[in-house]
N, C-alpha and C positions, 0 to 999 in steps of 0.2 A: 345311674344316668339322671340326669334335672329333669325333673316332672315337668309337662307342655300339656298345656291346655288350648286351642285354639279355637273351641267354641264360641267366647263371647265376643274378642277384637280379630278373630278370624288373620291376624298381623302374620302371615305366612315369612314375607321378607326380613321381616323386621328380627322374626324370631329365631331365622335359620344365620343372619347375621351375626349373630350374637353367640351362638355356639361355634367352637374350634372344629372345622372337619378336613384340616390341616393334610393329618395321616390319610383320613380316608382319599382323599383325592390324589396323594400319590402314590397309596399301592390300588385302586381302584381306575383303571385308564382303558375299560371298554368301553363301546358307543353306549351303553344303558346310562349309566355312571354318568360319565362324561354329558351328556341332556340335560341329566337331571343339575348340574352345575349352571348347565349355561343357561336353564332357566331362571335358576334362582339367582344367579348373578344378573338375571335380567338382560341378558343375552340375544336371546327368543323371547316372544313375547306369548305367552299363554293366558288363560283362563282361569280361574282361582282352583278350579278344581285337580289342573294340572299341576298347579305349581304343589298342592298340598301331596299328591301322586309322589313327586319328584322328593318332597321334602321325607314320608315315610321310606322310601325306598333308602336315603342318605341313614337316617334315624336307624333302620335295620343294619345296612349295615355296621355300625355301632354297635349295635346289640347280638352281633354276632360273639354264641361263647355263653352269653348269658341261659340261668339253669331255666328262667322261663322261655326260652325263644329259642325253640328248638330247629331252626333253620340256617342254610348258609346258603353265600353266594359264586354258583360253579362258571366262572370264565372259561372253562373248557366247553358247559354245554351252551353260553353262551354264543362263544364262535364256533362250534359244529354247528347251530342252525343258521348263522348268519351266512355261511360257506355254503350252506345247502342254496340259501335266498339266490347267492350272485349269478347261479345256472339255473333260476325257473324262470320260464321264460313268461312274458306276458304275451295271454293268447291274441290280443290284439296286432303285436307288431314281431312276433316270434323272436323278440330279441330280450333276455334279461332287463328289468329297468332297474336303474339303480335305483337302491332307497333312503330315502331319508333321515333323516336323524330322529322324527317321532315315532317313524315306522319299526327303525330297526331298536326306539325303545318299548317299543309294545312288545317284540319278540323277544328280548331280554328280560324284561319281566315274567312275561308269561312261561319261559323255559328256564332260565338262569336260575330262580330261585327251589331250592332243593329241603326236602325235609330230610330227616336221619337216616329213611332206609332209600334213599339216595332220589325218589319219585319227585314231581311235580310238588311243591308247599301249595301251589293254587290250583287247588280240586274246581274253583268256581272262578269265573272270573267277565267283567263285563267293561265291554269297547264299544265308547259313540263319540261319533263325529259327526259331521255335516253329511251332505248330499254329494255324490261326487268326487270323494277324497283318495276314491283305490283301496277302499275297506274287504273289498271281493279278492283282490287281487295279493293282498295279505295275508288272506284267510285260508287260497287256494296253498301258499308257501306250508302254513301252518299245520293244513291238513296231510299237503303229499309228504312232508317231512314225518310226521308222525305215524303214517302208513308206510313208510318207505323205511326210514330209517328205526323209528321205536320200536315199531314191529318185528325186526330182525331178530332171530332167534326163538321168538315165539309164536304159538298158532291158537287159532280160534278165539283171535280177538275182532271187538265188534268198531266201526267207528260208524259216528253219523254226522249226517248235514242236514239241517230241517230247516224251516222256515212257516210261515204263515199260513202257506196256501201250495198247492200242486207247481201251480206254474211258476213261484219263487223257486221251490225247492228245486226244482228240476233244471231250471237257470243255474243253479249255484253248482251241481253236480255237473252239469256241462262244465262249464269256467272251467272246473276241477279236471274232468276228464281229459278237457283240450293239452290243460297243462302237464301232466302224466303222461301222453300221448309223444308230447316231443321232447319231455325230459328221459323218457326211455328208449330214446333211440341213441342214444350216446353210451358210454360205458362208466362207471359198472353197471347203469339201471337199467341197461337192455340185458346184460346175465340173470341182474335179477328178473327183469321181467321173464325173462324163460323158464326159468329155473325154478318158480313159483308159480307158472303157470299162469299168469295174469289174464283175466279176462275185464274189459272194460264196456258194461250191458249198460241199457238203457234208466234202468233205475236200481246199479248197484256198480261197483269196483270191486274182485273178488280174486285172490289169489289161491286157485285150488289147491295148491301141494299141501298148504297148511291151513286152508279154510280163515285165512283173516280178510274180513268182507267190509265195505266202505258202503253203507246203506244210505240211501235219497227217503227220507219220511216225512211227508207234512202234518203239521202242526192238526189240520182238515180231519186225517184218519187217523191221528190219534194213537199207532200201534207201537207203543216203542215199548210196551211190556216184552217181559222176558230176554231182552238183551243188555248186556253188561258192558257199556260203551268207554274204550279206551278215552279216545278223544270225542266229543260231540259237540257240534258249532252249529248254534242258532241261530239265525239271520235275521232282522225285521222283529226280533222280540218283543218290542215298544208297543206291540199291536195288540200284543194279547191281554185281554182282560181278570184273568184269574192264572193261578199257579199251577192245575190240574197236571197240562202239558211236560211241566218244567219238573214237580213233583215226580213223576214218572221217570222221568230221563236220570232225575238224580237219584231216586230210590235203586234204580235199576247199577247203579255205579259203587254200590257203596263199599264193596267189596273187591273192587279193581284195583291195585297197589298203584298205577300213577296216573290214575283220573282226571280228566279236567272239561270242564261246561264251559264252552264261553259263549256268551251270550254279544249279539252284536245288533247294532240298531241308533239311528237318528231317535230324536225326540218325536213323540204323538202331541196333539192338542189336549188329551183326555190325561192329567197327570195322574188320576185314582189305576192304574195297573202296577203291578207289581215290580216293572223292570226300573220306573220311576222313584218307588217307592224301596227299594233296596240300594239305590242310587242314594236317597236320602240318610238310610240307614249306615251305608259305609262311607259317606262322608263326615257323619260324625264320629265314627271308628275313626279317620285319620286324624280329625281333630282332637280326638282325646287320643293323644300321643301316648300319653302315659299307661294303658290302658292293653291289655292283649286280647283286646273282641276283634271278630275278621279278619284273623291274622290269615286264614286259610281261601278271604276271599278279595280279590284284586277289582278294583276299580281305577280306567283311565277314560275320561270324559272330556273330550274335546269341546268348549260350548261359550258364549257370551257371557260377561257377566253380569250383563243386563240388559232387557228389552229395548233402552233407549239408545245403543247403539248399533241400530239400525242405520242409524245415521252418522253412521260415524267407521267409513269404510276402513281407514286406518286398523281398528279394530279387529275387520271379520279375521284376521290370521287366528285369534283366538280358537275360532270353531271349522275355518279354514284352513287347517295347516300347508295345503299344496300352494298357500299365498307367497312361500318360505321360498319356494322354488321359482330360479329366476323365468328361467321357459314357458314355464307356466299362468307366471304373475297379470300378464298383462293380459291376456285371453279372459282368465277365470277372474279377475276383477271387471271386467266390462260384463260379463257376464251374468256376473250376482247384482251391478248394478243395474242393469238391465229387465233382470228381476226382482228388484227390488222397488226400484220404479213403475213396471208394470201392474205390481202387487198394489203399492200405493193408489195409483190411477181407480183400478179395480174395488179399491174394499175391500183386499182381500192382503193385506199385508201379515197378517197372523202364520199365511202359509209360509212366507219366506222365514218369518222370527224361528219358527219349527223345523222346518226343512233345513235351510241353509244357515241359520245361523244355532241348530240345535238345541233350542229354549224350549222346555215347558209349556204349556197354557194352558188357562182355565178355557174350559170347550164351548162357552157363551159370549157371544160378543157385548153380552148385557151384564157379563159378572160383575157381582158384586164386589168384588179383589181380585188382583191381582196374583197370582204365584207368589212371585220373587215377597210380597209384603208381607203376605201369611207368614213363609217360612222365616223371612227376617226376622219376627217379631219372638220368637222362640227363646225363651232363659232354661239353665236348668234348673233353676231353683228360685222360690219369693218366700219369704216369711209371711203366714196371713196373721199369727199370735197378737189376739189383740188387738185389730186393724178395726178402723169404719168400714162398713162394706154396705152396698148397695146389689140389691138383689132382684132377679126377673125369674118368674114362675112360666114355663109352657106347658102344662098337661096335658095330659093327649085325650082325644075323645073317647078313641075304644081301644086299639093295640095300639098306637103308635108310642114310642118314646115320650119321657114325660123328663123335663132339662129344668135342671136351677143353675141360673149365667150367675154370678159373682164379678162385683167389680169393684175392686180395691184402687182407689186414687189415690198418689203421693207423689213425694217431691224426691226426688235424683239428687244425687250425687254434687251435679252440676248446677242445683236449684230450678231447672226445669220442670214441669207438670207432665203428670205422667198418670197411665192407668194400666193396670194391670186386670188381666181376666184370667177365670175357672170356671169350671163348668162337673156337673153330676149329675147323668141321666139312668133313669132306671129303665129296665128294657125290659118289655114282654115280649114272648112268642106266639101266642095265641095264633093271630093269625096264619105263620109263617109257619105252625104245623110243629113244631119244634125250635129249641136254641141254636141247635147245630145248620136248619134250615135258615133260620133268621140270620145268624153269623155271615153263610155263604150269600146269602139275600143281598144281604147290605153292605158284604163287602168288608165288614170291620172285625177284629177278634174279640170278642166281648169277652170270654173268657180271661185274656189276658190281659186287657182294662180293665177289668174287676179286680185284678190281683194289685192294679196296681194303683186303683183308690177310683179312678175315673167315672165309674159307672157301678153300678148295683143288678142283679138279675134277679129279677123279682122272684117271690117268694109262694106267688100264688097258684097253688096247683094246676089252676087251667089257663096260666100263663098268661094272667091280667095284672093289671096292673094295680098295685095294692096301699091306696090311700093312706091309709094309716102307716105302713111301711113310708111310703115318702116323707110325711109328718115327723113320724119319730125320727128318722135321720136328720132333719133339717135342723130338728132342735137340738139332738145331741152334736150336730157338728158346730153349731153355733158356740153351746156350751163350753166345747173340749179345746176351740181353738179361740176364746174368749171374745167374738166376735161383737163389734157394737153396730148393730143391722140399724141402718139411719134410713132404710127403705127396700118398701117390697111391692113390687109394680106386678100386675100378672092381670091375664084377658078378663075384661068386664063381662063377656059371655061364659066365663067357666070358672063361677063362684059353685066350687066344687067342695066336696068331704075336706080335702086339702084346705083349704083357705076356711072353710067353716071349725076347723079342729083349731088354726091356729087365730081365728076371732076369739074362739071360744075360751083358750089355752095359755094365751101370750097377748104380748103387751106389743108385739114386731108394728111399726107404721104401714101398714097394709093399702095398696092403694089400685085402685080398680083403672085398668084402660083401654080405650076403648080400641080396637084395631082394624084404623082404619088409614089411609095414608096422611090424610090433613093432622091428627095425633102424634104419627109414629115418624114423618119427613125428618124432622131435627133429628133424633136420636138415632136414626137411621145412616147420615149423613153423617153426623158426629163420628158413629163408630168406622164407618169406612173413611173417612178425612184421621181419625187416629191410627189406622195400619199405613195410610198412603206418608204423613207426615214420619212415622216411625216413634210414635208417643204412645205405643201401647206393648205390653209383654206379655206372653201367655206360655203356661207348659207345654212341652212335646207331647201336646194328648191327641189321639187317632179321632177323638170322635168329633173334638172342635174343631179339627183341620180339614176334616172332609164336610163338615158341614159348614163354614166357610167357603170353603169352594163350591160345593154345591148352591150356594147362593146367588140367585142376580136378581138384579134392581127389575119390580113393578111401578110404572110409574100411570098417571092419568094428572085430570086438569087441576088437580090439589095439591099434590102433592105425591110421594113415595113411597115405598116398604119393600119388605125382602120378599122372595117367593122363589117356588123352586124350582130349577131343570127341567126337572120329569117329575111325573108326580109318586114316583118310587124312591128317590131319594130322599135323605134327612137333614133339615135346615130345623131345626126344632131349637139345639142350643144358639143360635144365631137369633132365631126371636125372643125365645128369653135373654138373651143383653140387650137386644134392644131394649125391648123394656125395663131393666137395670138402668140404660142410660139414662131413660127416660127422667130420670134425675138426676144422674150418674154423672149427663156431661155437666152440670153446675155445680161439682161438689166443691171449685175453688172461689166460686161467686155467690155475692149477698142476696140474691135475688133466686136461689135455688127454693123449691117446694121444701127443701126440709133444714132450709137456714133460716125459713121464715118463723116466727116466732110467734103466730097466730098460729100456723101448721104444728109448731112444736109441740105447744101446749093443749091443740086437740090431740094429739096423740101420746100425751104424757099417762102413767100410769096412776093411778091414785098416790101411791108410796110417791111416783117424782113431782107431781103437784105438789105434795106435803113439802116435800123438801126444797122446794122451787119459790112457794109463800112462803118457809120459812128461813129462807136466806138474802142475809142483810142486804147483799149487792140487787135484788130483783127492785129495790126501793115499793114493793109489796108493804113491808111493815113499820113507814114513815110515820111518825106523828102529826097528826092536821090542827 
C-alpha cells in the first residue's frame, strides 16, 4: 500500500482522492462504509477529525489480508446490532427513533470491526460531540445490546456505566433501565428476561440464572477493582483530571476476550486531562497512515475546526450533527444561536465554543495562546546541525525546573521568515518528595521525556538541582550538534554557578535581563504574534506544550510578561524563549544586539579578534 502521511498538509481530501477505492465501495455497501464515502466525497459536511475517522476506516479496509493487520470487517455483526437499534425504544417518546447515518456509523465501527479470534479489534475507544446530540440514547442501544445479546451463552460477566459523579451515573443507568424495561416486554426478551431471571435494582441490572450483572459505579467511589468488565461506558470523561479511574477499569479488563471502554464526553475548558490528551495522541495515529500505532483504539470526534466559527452557523453541523436532520434543523439552530448570542452578550462565549460547539480551551480568559496555535505549530522533525541559535536560561531558585528555550530562525521553503523553538529542562524532586511524586504532581511523564531527549532528571541525590550538570550538557550539546550560539539572554537576578561556569569556561555572548514587563513586552509579544500568525515550529514535546498553555499574559501601566495560572503550574520553558527572543525576534534585522558590530566585537574571543584585525575585508589593516 502507498505510504500517507498526513501530519504536515493535514490534505485529508486531497489524499483520499487520489487513491483508487473503486472495489472497496462496491463490495462494501453497509451504513459504516457507505458515511465514510459521503464524507469524503463531501457529501455531509464534517470536521477534520471526522473525515480522517472516515478516511482510516476506508484505508483498513484495504488492508484487510495484510500479514500486519490482523483485523477484518464483519457486515454480519454489523447488521445484528443495527437490528437490535430499530426496536430500542427511546425512553422519552416509547417509540424507536430512527438513526442517523453518524449514529449508525459509530456502531459500525465500534462493533463491525473484529480481531482473529473473532472479539471486538477496539478494546478502547472514544466518542464526543456537542451538547445535546442523543449520545445517552446511543449509549443505552450499545449497552442493552451487549448485555442482552453478547452475553448469551455466557455467565459471570461484569458490565459498567460510570460517569463523574453519583448523580450522573445513576441518570445514565436509569436512561438504561427505562429502555430494558420496554424492550422486554416484547419477544424473545421477555423469555429471556424470564428465563435468566432479570432483576432491574436501583444501582445494578442482574441476571441471576447466570449472575452477568450490569453495574452503576461513579468515578466519586472509585470501586471498580476486582471486576473484569465486558463492556464499560464512561460518560462525561472530559472531566477527569488524572488516569487513575480509567487505569483501573482497563487493568481490570485485560483478560476479557472481547473487551471494550468507551469513553464518551463533550469538550472541558481545561485541555491538560487525559481524554484530551489521548484525543491528540490518536489523531496523529490516523495521520501517520502508514503506521500500525492505535490500531486497537478508535477515535470519532464530532468538533469545529476552529474557534472562529462561532460565527459562522453554517458550520456548527460539524460538531452538530442532529443539524443533518430535517425535523430537527430549525429548532436546534435558533437554539445554538440563541446561545451563542446570549454567551456573546454575557462574556461568557468560551462556554458555548466548549459545550456546543465541542472545542478545547485554554482555562484562562488571559491565555497567553490559544489551543488550536500551540498544536498547529507542531513538526516532526527540524534539523538544528550547524544552525545560529539564540538561547534563554530560567533556572530555578530551589526545586523548580530549570529550561534552556532555543531559537533557531530561518527562511522556508516559500522564502518566508520563520522560527523554530526547543527546549531542555532538568527536573528535580526534592521538594515533591520523590520523581514518581513530582511526575504525578505536575502532570507530565518525565520519565518518558527523558528517554526521549526533552528533559534530563537530575542527578543529585537529594534531588536538587545540579549546576554543573546543566553546564556540561549545555556545552556538549552545543558542541555535538555544531551550534553557532549568537546569544544567551538569562535573568539579571540569577547570575548563578550556571552563568559563572560558562563566563568562566566559554566564549557564549552572555547577556543579563532584567525581568521586568517594560524589558520583556516586545519579546513577549513577539513570541505569541509568531504562534497567532503561524511563523513558528516546535516538536511534539509534553513539557513545552503544557507550559504554553499554562501561560497568560501579566500586564500593568508599562508593559507585559508571562506568568502563571496557579502558582503550581510550569511556565518556566516559556520564560526562557522569551528571553531567547529577546534577540531572537531581530535575528533578520540590522539593528539586532547581536548584528550590531560594536556588540560583536565586545563579545569576540581573543582568537576571533585576531582573526577579525587580521582580515583584509575588516579595512583594519589599510595603509595611512
Amino acid at each position: 500500500m502507498k505510504m500517507i502521511d498526513l501530519t504536515q498538509k493535514k490534505n485529508v481530501i486531497e489524499v483520499y482522492r487520489s487513491l483508487d477505492f473503486t472495489d472497496i465501495k462496491k463490495s462494501y455497501t453497509d451504513e459504516g462504509t457507505k458515511y465514510c464515502f459521503d464524507v469524503l466525497d463531501e457529501k455531509v459536511k464534517t470536521g477534520y477529525m471526522i473525515k480522517l475517522a472516515c478516511f482510516r476506516h476506508l484505508r483498513d479496509l484495504q488492508r484487510q489480508g495484510n500479514v500486519d493487520f490482523p483485523y477484518t470487517y464483519s457486515i454480519d455483526e454489523v447488521n445484528g446490532l443495527l437490528k437490535f437499534a430499530k426496536i430500542c425504544p427511546n425512553v422519552d417518546t416509547g417509540e424507536p427513533t430512527k438513526l442517523m447515518a453518524w449514529q449508525k456509523f459509530i456502531l459500525c465501527m465500534l462493533f463491525g470491526w473484529r480481531n482473529v479470534n473473532g472479539g471486538k479489534r477496539y478494546s478502547r475507544a472514544m466518542v464526543s460531540v456537542a451538547r445535546g446530540q442523543g449520545k445517552t440514547y446511543l449509549m443505552a442501544i450499545l449497552t442493552a445490546y451487549s448485555y442482552f445479546i453478547e452475553s448469551l451463552g455466557l455467565s459471570n460477566q461484569d458490565y459498567l456505566v460510570t460517569s463523574i459523579n453519583f448523580k450522573q451515573t445513576n441518570k445514565l443507568l436509569g436512561y438504561i433501565k427505562s429502555m430494558m424495561k420496554q424492550i422486554i416486554q416484547n419477544e424473545p426478551f421477555k423469555s429471556l428476561a424470564n428465563e435468566s431471571e432479570l432483576g432491574l435494582h436501583s444501582d445494578q441490572v442482574i441476571m441471576k440464572a447466570n449472575n452477568n450483572v450490569l453495574r452503576a459505579i461513579s468515578a466519586e467511589s472509585g470501586q471498580y477493582d476486582s471486576f473484569h468488565f465486558t463492556t464499560a461506558i464512561f460518560d462525561e470523561i472530559g472531566e477527569l483530571k488524572t488516569r487513575d479511574a480509567v487505569s483501573k477499569i482497563v487493568s481490570g479488563q485485560v483478560k476479557v476476550p472481547n473487551r471494550q471502554f468507551i469513553q464518551i464526553s463533550t469538550s472541558y475548558p481545561d485541555p491538560n486531562v487525559p481524554f484530551h490528551q489521548d484525543q491528540k495522541m490518536l489523531q496523529q495515529a490516523m495521520e501517520e497512515d502508514y503506521k500500525r500505532d492505535a490500531d486497537t483504539y478508535l477515535c470519532l470526534v464530532w468538533q469545529q475546526d476552529s474557534l472562529e466559527e462561532v460565527f459562522k452557523p453554517d458550520e456548527w453541523v460539524k460538531s452538530n450533527p442532529l443539524l443533518d436532520l430535517e425535523s430537527e434543523r430549525e429548532n436546534l439552530l435558533k437554539g445554538l444561536l440563541d446561545k451563542r448570542d446570549s454567551d456573546l452578550l454575557s462574556g461568557n462565549i468560551s462556554d458555548f465554543q466548549v459545550k456546543n460547539m465541542n472545542c478545547w480551551l485554554l482555562a484562562d480568559s488571559n491565555s497567553f495562546l490559544e489551543l488550536n496555535d500551540i498544536e498547529d505549530a507542531v513538526v516532526d522533525e527540524f534539523d538544528i546541525k550547524g544552525r545560529r541559535v539564540y538561547v534563554g536560561l530560567d533556572a530555578s531558585m530551589f526545586s523548580d525546573n530549570t529550561a534552556i528555550g532555543f531559537v533557531y530562525p530561518y527562511v522556508s521553503d516559500d522564502g518566508s521568515r520563520k522560527w523554530h523553538i526547543e527546549q531542555h529542562s532538568f527536573i528535580p524532586w526534592q521538594q515533591a518528595g520523590s520523581l514518581e511524586a513530582k511526575i504525578k504532581k505536575d502532570g507530565i511523564n518525565y520519565l518518558e521525556l527523558a528517554e526521549k531527549g526533552y528533559c534530563t532528571i537530575t542527578s543529585h541525590p537529594q534531588g536538587l538541582i545540579n549546576p554543573e550538570e546543566v553546564y556540561r550538557w549545555f556545552c556538549d550539546y552545543v558542541e555535538d550538534n555544531q551550534l553557532d550560539v549568537v546569544f544567551f539572554g538569562y535573568d539579571a537576578m540569577m547570575v548563578d554557578k550556571i552563568i559563572k561556569a560558562l563566563e568562566a569556561n566559554t566564549s557564549f555572548p552572555l547577556m543579563p535581563i532584567r525581568q521586568r514587563t517594560s524589558e520583556l513586552k516586545d519579546p513577549t509579544k513577539f513570541l505569541q504574534t509568531l504562534f497567532i500568525e503561524g511563523n513558528i515550529t516546535r516538536r511534539d514535546d509534553e513539557i513545552m506544550r503544557k507550559a504554553l498553555i499554562n501561560a497568560v499574559i501579566k500586564e500593568d501601566n508599562i508593559g507585559i510578561q508571562v506568568d502563571k495560572m496557579k502558582s503550581t503550574y510550569k511556565i518556566d520553558v516559556v520564560d526562557a524563549l522569551v528571553d531567547a527572543f529577546y534577540d531572537g525576534m531581530y535575528a533578520f534585522e540590522d539593528y539586532a544586539i547581536t548584528n550590531n558590530p560594536t556588540w560583536k566585537v565586545e563579545h569576540m574571543s581573543q582568537e576571533a579578534v585576531l582573526e577579525w584585525i587580521k582580515n583584509p575585508e575588516s579595512g583594519l589593516l589599510e595603509e595611512y
